[in-house]
C-alpha positions as CSV (number, residue, x, y, z in Angstrom):
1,X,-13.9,19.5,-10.8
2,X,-12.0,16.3,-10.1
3,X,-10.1,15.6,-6.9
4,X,-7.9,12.4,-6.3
5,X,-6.0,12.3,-3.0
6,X,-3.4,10.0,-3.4
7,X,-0.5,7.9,-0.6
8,X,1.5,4.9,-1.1
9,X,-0.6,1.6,-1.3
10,X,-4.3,3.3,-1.4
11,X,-5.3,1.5,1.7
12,X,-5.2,3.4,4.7
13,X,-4.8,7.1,4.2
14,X,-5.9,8.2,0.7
15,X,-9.5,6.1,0.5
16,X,-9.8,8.0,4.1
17,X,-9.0,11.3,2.6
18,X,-11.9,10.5,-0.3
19,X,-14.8,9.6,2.0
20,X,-14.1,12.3,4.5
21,X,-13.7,14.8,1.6
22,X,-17.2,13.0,0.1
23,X,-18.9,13.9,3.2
24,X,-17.6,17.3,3.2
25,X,-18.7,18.0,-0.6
26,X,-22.1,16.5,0.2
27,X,-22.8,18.4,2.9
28,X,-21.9,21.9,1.3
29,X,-23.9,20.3,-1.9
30,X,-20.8,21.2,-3.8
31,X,-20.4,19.2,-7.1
32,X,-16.7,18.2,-7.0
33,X,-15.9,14.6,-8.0
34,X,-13.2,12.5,-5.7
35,X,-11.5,9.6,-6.2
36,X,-8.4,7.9,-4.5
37,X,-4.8,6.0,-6.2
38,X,-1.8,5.0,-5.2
39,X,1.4,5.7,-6.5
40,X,2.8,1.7,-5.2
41,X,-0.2,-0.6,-5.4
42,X,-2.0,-2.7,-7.5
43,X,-6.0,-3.1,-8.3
44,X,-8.1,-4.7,-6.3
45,X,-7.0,-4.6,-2.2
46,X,-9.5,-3.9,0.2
47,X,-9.3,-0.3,2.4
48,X,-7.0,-1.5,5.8
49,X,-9.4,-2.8,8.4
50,X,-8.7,0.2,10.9
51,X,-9.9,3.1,7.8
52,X,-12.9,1.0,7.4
53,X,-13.9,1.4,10.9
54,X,-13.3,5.0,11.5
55,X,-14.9,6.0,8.4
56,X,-18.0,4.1,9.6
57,X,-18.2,5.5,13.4
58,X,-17.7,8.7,11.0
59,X,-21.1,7.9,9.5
60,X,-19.8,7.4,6.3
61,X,-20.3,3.8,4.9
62,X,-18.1,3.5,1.7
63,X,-16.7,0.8,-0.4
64,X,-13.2,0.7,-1.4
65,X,-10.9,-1.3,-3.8
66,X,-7.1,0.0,-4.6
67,X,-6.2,1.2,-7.5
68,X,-2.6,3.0,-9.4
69,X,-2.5,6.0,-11.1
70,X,-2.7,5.7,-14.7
71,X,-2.4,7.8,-17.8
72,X,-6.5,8.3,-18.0
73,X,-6.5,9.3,-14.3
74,X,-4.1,11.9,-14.9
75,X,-5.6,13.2,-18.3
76,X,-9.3,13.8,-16.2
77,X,-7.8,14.7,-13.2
78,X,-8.2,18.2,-12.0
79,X,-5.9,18.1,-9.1
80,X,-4.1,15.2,-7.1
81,X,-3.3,15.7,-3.0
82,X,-0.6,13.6,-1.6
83,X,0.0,12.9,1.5
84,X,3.4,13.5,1.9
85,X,5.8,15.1,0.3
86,X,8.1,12.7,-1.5
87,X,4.6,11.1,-3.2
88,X,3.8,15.0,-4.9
89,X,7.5,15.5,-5.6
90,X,7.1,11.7,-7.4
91,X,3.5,12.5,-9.2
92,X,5.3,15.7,-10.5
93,X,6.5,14.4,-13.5
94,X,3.3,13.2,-14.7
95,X,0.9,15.5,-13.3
96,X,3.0,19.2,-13.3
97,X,0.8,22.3,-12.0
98,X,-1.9,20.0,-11.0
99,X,-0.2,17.9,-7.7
100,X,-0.4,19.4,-4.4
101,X,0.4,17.8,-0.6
102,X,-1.5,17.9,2.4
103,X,1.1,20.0,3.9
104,X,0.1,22.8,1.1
105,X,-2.7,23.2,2.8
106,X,-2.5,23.6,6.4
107,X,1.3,23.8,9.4
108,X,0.7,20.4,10.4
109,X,3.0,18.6,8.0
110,X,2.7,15.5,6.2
111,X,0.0,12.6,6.8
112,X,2.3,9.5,7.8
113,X,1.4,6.3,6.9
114,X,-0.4,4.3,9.8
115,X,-0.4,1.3,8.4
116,X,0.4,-1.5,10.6
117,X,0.1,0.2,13.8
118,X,-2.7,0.7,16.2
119,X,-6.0,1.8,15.8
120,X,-5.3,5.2,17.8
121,X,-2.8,5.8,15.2
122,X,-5.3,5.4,12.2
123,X,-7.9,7.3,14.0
124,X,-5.2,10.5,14.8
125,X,-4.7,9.8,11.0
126,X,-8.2,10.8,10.1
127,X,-8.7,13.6,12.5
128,X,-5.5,15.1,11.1
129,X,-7.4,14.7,7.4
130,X,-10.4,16.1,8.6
131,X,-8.9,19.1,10.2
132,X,-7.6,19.9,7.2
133,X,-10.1,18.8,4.0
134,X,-12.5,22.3,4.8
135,X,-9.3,24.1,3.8
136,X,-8.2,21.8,0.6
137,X,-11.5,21.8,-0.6
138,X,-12.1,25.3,-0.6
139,X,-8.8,26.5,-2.1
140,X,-9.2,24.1,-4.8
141,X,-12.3,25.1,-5.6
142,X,-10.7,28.8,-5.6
143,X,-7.9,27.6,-7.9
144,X,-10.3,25.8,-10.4
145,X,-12.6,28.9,-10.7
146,X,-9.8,31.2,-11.4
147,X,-8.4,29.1,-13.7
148,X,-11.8,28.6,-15.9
């Protein structure tokens, strides 16, 4: 299975989302596969200083470069997870029945985008994605096996 979480410039909140949900997935010893886009970016800009740092204090040391969605994303791509709503109502069209939203998953709404603000802001950011990740892990994983 193939998981690509997926926010606006695939800087701050999506490359989180990946190397929280890495951790996760290598702790259980599942084998799921993640990756993260960006539905407004281009290739090749580093993960925002903040996400860096949190991810690290984490325990999780992780490299990061951005990268869109493309066509071969989509096509080996089990599921995409936005994080917010107007990015899974955008990746609709090109990803139908696959593309799901944080908020899918759990009452606490959509992931805003901390970019630009203060490090307390980044770092609610990722508690708020790792809050969450047990429970988008494990009912995509039930999804995937039913589906098979």
């Amino acid at each position: 299975m193939k998981i690509v979480f997926v926010c606006t410039g695939n800087t701050c909140r999506s490359p989180l989302a990946q190397a929280i949900a890495q951790k996760y997935i290598e702790d259980k010893g599942l084998d799921i596969d993640v990756d993260s886009a960006g539905l407004s970016c281009s290739y090749g800009h580093a993960m925002a200083e903040y996400s860096q740092k949190i991810i690290e204090t984490m325990g999780i040391f992780f490299t990061h470069t951005s990268q869109p969605i493309t066509q071969k994303m989509v096509d080996q791509t089990d599921y995409f997870v936005t994080m917010e709503r107007w990015q899974k109502e955008a990746l609709m069209s090109v990803a139908p029945n696959k593309t799901f939203c944080v908020a899918d998953f759990c009452n606490e709404g959509d992931v805003a985008d901390p970019y630009g603000q203060s490090l307390q802001v980044y770092q609610d950011t990722a508690d708020k994605i790792d809050r969450v990740m047990p429970t988008i892990i494990e009912q995509l994983l039930e999804k995937y096996d039913t589906r098979r």
